[in-house]
C-alpha distance (Angstrom), angle and dihedral (degrees) to the residues before:
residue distance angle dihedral
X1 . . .
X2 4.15 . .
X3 3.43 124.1 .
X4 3.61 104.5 -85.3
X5 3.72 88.5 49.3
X6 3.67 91.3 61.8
X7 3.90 99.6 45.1
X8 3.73 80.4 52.1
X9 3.39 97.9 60.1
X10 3.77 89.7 43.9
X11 3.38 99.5 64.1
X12 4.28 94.4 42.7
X13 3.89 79.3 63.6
X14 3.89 94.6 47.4
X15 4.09 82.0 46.9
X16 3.98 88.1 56.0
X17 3.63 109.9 24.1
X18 3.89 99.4 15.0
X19 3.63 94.2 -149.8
X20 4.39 128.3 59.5
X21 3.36 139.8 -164.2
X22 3.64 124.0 -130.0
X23 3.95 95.8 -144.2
X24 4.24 84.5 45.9
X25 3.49 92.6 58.2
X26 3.65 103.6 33.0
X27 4.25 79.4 59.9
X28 3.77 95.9 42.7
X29 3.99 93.5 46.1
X30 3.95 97.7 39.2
X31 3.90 92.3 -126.5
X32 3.67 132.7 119.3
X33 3.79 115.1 -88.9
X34 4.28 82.2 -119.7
X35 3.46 83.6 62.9
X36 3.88 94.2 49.7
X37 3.75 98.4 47.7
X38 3.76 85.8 49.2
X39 3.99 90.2 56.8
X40 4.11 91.5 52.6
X41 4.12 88.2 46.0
X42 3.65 85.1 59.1
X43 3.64 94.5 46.0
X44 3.83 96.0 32.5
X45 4.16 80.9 60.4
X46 3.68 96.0 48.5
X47 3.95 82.1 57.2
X48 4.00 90.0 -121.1
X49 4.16 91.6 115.5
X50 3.63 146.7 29.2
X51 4.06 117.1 -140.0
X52 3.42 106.3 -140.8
X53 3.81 123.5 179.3
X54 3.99 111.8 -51.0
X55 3.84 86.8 -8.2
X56 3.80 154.0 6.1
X57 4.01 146.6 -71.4
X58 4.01 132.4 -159.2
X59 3.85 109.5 -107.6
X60 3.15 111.2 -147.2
X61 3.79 96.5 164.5
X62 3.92 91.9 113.0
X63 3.77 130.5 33.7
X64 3.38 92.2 -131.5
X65 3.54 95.9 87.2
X66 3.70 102.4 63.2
X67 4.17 93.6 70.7
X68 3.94 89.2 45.5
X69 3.78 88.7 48.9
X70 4.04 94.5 47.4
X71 4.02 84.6 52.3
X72 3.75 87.5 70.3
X73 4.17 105.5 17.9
X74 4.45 99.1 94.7
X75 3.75 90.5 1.1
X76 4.05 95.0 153.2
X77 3.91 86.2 51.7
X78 3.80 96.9 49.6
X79 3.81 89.8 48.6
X80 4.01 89.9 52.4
X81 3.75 87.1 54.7
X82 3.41 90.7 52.6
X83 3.79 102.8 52.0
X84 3.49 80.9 46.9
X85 4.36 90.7 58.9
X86 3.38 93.2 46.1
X87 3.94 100.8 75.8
X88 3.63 84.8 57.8
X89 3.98 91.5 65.9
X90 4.01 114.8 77.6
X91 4.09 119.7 -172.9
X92 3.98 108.8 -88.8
X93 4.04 93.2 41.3
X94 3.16 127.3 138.0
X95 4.12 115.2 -143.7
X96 3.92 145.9 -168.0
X97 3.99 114.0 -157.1
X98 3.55 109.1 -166.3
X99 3.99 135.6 -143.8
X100 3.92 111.1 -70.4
X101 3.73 140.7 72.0
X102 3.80 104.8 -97.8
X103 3.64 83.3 57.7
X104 4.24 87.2 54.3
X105 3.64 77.4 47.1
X106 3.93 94.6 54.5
X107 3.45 85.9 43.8
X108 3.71 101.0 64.9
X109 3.81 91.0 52.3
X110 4.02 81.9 52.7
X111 3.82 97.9 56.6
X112 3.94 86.5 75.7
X113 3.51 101.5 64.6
X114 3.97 130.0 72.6
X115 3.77 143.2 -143.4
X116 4.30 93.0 36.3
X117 3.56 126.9 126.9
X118 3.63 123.5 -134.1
X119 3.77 135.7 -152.7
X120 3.70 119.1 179.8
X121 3.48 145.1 135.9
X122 3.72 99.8 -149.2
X123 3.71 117.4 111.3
X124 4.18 94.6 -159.5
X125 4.23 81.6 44.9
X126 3.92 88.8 50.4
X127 4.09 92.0 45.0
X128 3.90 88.8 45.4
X129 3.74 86.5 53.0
X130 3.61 105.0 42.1
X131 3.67 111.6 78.4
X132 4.59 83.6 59.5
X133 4.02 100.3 92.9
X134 3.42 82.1 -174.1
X135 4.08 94.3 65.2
X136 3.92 121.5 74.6
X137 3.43 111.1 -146.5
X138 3.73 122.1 -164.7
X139 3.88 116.5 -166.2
X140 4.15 114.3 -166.8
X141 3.64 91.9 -164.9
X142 3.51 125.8 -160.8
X143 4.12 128.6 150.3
X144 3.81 128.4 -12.7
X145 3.69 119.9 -109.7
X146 3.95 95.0 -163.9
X147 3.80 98.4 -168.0
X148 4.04 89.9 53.8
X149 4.10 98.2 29.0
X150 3.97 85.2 -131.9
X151 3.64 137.5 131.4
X152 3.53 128.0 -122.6
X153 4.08 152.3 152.0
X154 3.84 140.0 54.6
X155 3.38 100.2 -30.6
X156 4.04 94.0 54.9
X157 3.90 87.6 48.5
X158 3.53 97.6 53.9
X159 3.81 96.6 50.6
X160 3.85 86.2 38.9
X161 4.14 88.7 64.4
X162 3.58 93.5 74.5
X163 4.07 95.4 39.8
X164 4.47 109.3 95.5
X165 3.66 119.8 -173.6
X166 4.19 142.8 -166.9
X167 4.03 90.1 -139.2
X168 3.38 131.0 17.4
X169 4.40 103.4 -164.4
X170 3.92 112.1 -162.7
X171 3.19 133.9 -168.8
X172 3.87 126.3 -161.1
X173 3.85 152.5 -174.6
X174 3.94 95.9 -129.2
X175 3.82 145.6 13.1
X176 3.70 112.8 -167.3
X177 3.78 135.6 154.7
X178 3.38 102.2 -109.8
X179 3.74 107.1 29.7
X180 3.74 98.9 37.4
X181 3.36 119.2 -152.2
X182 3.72 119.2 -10.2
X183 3.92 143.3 172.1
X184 3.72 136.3 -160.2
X185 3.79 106.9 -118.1
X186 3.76 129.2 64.6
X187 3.66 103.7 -152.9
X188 3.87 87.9 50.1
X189 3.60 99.0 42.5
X190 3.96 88.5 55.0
X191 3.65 90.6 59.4
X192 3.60 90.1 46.6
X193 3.91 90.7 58.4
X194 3.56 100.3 48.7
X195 4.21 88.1 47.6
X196 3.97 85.6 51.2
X197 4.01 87.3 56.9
X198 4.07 90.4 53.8
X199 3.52 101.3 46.1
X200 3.67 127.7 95.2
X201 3.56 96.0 -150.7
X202 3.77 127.5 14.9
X203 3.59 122.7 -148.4
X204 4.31 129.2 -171.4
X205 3.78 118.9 -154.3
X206 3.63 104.3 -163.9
X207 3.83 124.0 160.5
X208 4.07 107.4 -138.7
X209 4.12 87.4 -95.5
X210 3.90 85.5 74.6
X211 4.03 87.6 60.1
X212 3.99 114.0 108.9
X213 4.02 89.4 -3.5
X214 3.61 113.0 125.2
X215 3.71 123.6 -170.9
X216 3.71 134.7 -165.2
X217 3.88 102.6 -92.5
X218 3.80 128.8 57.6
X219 3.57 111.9 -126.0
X220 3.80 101.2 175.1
X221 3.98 141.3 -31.7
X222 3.32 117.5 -108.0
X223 4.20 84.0 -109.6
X224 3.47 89.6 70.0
X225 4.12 99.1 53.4
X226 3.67 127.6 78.9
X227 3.53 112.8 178.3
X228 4.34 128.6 28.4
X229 3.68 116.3 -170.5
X230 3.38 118.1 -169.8
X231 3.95 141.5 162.0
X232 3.40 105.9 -103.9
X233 4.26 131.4 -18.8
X234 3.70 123.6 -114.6
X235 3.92 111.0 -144.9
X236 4.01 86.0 -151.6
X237 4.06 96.0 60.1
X238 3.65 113.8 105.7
X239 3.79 85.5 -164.5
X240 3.97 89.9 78.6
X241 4.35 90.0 54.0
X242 3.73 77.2 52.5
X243 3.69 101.5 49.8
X244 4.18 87.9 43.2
X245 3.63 89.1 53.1
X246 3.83 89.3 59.8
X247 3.77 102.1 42.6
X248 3.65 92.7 -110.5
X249 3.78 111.9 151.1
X250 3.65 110.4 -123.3
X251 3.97 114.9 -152.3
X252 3.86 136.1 -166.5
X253 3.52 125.3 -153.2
X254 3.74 87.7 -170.6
């Protein structure tokens, strides 16, 4: 088990227990407790945990955390979906890569290629994407969400009006059959809307978490999406009868 692996299965036991033991998991993950405390220094640093004596805590003093623990929390799932994505992207296109960490994800696997133009308003996208000479990015701008390093509001709508793309990818905080396809934050989820209106085709990466969660904003109707990749399908989801019924193409990076 790598790294990333480990931190994973850190913070599922913070999720369930919200505290850990070092000697715990240094017998549950077959590692040296070194190797353990090393893990929650990392994560203590990010500002996702608190070490505490002969172990760790969530800290959840600052909302800043939850986007650097969603980086890491499903990682091998998010990086499936992305693989997946990239077959959709030919040289010469022009892209939008939307708020979210699968779509950081996707865009890692996009700093390889060349000639392919960029729109986002995600600074972790935009430093992924940077050191590619061969990738234009375009940045509308607009206010700082500190807690998710992204850009959002009037300002990024109105220079977003003029801005047309070949694929639009979204990410979300929900899929379910009666809301569609939803996100948490307002200001985000505006942006979101007016990139789903200039995009030829739109295209959800969702891990199967996302399936029959709804959240408090209204990203899109399932009329508006064409493609939904996700990591693997769940015959018991009433979300993919809902997606069929709607001519969205569902896809499996399994």
């Amino acid at each position: 088990m790598n790294s990333t692996e480990r931190k994973e299965y850190i913070l599922d036991s913070l999720d369930t227990n919200r505290s850990v033991r070092i000697n715990e998991l240094s017998k549950n993950l077959k590692v040296t407790r070194e190797t353990i405390r090393k893990d929650l220094y990392t994560l203590e640093k990010e500002g996702i945990i608190k070490k505490v004596h002969g172990g760790a805590v969530l800290d959840n003093q600052t909302g800043e955390t939850d986007y650097e623990k969603r980086k890491i929390e499903r990682w091998h799932a998010k990086e499936k979906i992305a693989k997946a994505a990239i077959h959709y992207i030919e040289e010469g296109d022009s892209i939008y890569l939307d708020y979210g960490t699968t779509t950081l994800a996707l865009a890692k696997e996009i700093s390889q290629l060349k000639n392919i133009t960029v729109v986002t308003n995600t600074i972790p996208i935009i430093n992924t994407l940077l050191k590619n000479d061969a990738i234009d990015i375009i940045i509308p701008g607009g206010m700082l969400r500190n807690n998710e390093s992204s850009l959002f509001g009037q300002f990024a709508l109105n220079n977003m009006c003029e801005i047309y793309v070949n694929l639009g990818f979204f990410g979300c905080s929900g899929i379910e059959s009666r809301a569609g396809i939803t996100s948490h934050h307002m200001g985000e989820v505006q942006v979101s809307k007016q990139m789903i209106q200039q995009s030829q085709t739109n295209i959800v990466l969702a891990d199967q978490s996302k399936f029959g969660n709804m959240a408090f904003n209204r990203t899109a109707s399932f009329d508006e999406i064409d493609i939904v990749i996700t990591d693997c399908l769940s015959d018991e989801a009433r979300e993919n009868d809902a997606l069929a019924e709607h001519g969205i193409e569902l896809i499996s990076a399994e």
